[in-house]
N, C-alpha and C positions, 0 to 999 in steps of 0.2 A: 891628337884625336881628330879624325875628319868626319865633318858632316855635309852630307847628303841633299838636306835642306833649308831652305833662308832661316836665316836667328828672326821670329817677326817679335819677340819681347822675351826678359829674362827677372830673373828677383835671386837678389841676396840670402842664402839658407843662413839665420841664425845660430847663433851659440846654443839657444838651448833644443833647439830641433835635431841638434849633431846627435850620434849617439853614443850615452853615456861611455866614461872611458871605465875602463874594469877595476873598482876600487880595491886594492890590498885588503885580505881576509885581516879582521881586528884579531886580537889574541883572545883565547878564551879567560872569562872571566871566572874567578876560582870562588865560592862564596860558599861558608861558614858548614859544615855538614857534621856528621858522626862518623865522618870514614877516612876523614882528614886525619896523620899519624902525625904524633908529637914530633916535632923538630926535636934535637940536641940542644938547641940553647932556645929561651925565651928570654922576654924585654918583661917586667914586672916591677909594683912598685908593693911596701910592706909599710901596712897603717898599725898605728898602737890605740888602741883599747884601754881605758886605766877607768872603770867603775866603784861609784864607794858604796855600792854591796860585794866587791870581792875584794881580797889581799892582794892580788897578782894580774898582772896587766896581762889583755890579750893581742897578739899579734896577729895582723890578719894580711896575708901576701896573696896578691891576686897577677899571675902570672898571662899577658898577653899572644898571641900569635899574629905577624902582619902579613895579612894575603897581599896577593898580585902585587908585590914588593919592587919597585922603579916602574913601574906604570901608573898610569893617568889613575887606575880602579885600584889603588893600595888602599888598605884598610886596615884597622888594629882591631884585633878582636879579643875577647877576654875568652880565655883558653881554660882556665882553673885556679882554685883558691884552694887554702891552706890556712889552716888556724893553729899560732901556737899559743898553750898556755902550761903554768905552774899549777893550774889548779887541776887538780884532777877529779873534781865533781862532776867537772862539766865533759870527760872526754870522751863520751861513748856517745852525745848527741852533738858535740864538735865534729866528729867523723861524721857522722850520719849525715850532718849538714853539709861539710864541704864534699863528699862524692857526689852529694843531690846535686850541688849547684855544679858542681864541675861536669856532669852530664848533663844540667840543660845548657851550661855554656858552648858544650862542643858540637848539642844538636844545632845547632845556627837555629838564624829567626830571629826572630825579634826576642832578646830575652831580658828587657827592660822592665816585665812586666813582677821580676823578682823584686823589685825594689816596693814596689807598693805593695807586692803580700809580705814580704819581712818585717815593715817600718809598722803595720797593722794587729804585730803581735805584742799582748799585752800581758806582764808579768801580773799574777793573780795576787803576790805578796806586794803590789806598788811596782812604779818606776822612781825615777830617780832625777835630780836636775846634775848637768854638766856646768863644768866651769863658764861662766856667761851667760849662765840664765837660761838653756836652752834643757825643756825635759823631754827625756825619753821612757816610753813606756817599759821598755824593756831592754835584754841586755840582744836579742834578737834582732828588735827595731834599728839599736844601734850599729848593726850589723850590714841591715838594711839600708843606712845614710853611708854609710863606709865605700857602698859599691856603688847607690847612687852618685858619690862624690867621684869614682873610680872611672864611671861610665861617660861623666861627663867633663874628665881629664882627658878620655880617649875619643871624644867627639862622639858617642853615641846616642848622648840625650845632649838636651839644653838647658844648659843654666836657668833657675827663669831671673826675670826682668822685671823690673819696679817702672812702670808710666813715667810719667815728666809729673803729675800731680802728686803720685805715694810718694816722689822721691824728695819735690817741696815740701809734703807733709811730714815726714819722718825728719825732716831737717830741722825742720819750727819746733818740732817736739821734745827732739833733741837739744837744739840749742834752751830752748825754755826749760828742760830738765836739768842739764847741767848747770846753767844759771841761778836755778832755786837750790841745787848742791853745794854752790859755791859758797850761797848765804847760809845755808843750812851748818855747813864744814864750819863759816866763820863763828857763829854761835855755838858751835858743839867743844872746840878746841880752848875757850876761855877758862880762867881757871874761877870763875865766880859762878855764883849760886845760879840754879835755873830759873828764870822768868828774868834776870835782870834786866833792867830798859837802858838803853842808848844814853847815853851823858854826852849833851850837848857842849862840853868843853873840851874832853878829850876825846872824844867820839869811842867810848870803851863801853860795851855791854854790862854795866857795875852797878847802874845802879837801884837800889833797893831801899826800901821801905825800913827806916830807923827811929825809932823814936818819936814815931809819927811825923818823921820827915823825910824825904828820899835824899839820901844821900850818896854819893858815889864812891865804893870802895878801891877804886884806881887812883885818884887823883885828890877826894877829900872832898871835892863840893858838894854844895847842901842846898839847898832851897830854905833854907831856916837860917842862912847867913851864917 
């Protein structure tokens, strides 16, 4: 390049004054609709049901679909669910339920929001407690933890989380209840009378009130000599 006239001063054009270089179109991203057509195969997991107001356990399969599948935006989304059972009480609002849900699953959106209206439904004959201590109002609600549980196997909600203080607190409480169970257990499993008091010789929960003298039915001692 030739010039004409004296260089009388010059400046460095930086990096970001250049102009931008032409970045690679991203892929489109494919998210959750009603017009999306079932695949041939789905990823799914199947939960069992076992209620002691009915004879026959229910199965409940909640089949998946993974959008934008090896890309950065892959996602698992719940596709549809299917309930089996033996009882045939319940199968005419069994079906009702799983095409409901399986059409709000495949409109996309946020569909999280099934979990709090299911777990809200309340059997007018009572609920019931599960093994562990945990009660459920109904056989619906139960229905309702099923997919909560489902949802946040597939990273759509979040587990919740106990603080650093409920999780000390629940430990003290715990520990302190199993501690008074352990006492409780050793008094329940003795084969002597109830009320009996500690015998300072053998250390055996024996003894009792004889003849107007406590005497200890394990070992024999007596406070009357």
């Amino acid at each position: 390049m030739k010039f004409d006239q004296k260089i009388t001063k010059y400046r460095v054009k930086k990096p970001e004054e250049r102009p931008p270089e032409a970045k690679a179109p991203s892929a489109k991203v494919i998210r959750m609709h009603e017009e999306i057509q079932r695949p041939e195969v789905l990823i799914g997991s199947t939960y069992k049901i076992k209620t002691p107001v009915s004879d026959h356990a229910m199965y409940v399969t909640i089949n998946d679909i993974v959008l934008n599948e090896g890309t950065e935006h892959e996602q698992r989304r719940p596709f549809e669910v299917f309930i089996n059972s033996k009882n045939l009480d319940h199968y005419q609002w069994i079906v009702a339920l799983t095409r409901i849900i399986s059409a709000v699953f495949r409109k996309g959106g946020d569909v999280t929001f099934l979990v709090d209206e299911l777990k809200a439904v309340f059997d007018p004959r009572g609920g019931y407690w599960q093994p562990g201590g945990k009660f459920m109002p109904s056989i619906i609600a139960e229905l309702g933890h099923v997919i909560e549980k489902h949802l946040q196997t597939i990273g759509l909600l979040r587990a919740p989380e106990l603080d650093s203080h409920q999780k000390k607190f629940i430990a003290e409480k715990r520990a302190e209840f199993e501690e008074r169970q352990k006492q409780s257990d050793a008094f329940s499993k003795a084969h002597f009378p109830e009320g009996a008091q500690l015998c300072s010789k053998c250390s055996t929960a024996a003894v009792v009130m004889m003849d107007g003298c406590m005497t200890c039915l394990n070992c024999g001692d007596s406070k009357c000599g």
